[in-house]
N, C-alpha and C positions, 0 to 999 in steps of 0.2 A: 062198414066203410073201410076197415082196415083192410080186409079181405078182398075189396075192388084196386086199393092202393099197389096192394100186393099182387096181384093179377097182372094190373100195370106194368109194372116194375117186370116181372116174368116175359111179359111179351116186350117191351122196350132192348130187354136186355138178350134176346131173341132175337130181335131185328137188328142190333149191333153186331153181335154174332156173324149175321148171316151175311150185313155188309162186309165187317170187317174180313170174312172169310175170302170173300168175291176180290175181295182189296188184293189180298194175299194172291188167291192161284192167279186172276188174269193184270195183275201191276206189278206182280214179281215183289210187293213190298215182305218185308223175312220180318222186322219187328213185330211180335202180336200188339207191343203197347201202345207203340206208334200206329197200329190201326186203328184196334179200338176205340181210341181218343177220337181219330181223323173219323170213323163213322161215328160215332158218338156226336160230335160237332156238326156233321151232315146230315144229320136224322133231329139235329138241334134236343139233344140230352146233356141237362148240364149234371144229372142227378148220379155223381160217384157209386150209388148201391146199384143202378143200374147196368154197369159194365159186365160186363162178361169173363171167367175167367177163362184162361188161356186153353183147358181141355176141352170147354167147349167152343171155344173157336178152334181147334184143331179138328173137332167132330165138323164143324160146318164148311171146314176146308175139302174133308174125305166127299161129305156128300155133294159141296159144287165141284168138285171131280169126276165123282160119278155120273151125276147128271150131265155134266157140258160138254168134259172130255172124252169120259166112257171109252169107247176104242182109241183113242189114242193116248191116254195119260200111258199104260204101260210100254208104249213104243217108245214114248220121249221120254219117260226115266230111264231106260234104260240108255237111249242116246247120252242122258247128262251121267249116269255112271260109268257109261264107258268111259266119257273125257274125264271124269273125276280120275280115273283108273290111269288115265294117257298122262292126264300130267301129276298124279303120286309115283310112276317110274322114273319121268324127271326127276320128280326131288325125292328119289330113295334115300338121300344120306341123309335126310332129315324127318325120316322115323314117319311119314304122312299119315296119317287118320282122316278121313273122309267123316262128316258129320252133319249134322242140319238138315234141312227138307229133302234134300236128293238120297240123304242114307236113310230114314223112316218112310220115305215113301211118297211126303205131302207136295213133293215138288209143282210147281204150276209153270207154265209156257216160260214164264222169265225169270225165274228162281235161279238165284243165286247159289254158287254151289262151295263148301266151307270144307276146309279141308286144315287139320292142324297139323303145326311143325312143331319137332321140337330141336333148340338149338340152344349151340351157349350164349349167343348174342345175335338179336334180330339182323346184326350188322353183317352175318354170316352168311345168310339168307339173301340180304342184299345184294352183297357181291358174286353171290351164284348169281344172281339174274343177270346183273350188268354182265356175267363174263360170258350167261349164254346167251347175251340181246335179246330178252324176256323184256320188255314194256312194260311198266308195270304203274301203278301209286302205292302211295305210302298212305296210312290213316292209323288209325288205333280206333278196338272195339270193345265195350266194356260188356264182362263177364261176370257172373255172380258165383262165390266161394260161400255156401253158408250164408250167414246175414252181410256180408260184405261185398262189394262190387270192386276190383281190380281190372284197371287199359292194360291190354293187352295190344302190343304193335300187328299189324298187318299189311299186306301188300294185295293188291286187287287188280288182277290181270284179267285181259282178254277174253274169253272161251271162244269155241266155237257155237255155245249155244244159250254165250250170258254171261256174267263175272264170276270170275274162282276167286274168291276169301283165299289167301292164309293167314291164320293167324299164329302167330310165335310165340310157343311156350318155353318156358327154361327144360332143360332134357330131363330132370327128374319130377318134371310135372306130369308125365305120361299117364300114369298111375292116380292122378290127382282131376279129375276132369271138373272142369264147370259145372254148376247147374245146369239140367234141364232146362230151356225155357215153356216149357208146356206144363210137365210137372215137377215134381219137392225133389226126384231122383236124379242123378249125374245124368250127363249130357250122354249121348251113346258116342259109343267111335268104332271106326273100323279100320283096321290095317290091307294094303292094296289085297293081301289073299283073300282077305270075306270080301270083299268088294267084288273080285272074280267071283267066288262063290255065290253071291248077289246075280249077275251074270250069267251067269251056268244056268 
């Protein structure tokens, strides 16, 4: 009996996966936990040991990738790294790092693309924008340090192919990245040269 419960639970947590994935590349949603729940609730699973963890909704992202987008997922990341690339020359004085779905690869049609500053005061940032009439909003995004979660401010503009995150770190955070959200390691980043290199 345990062994059917168990089976269960494998494929429940399976089908979460594979919504939650679909959630991701074609709704643009970037939270794994915020999906998982949302397919979880749509697939009506209240049972917490059924979730999925976030590597493998990252794996069922790659393969409704391959599957849907096939020819074109490598044209359209490259279109969102280019604009990553277009507006980290804008904000060169503030050190940019491109990071999230567009720098790993996992981007989908409406994926947002995150890009880290680092400054002495979010206020800095701001008034680049207003001075170059950058449109923008303001929010804060929470990030995980270790066992601890710290808001981080943000501004969310425009793209031309969906919204660009910045989020603002203090300038000797550079060297200190967030968690991964996929796995236990730092978040990855990249400065506009790999980013070109990414490109090349």
């Amino acid at each position: 009996m345990a062994r059917d419960n168990s089976g269960k639970q494998l494929q429940l947590r399976l089908m979460i996966a594979q919504l939650a994935a679909r959630m991701i590349a074609e709704e643009g949603i970037s939270d794994y936990a915020f999906a998982k729940r949302k397919a979880a609730r749509q697939l009506g699973v209240d049972d917490h040991r059924c979730l999925p963890g976030n590597l493998e909704i990252e794996h069922e992202v790659r393969t409704h990738q391959e599957i849907y987008l096939g020819d074109d997922q490598p044209e359209l990341l490259r279109e969102l790294r280019q604009s990553a690339l277009d507006a980290m020359q804008i904000l060169s004085q503030f050190n940019p790092h491109l990071a999230g779905s567009v720098l790993d690869g996992t981007a989908g049609r409406y994926a947002d693309t995150d890009i880290h500053l680092f400054a002495d005061s979010d206020k800095d940032v701001e008034i680049f924008l207003l001075n170059q009439k950058i449109h923008y909003e303001s929010s804060e995004r929470s990030y995980r340090y270790g066992n601890e979660r710290r808001k981080v401010p943000i501004f969310i503009l425009e793209g031309p192919h969906g919204n660009i995150r910045l989020s603002v770190f203090a300038t000797d955070e550079e060297r200190q990245p967030p968690r991964n959200v996929v796995g236990n390691g730092a978040a990855l980043r990249a400065s506009p040269d790999q980013v070109q290199d990414l490109l090349d």
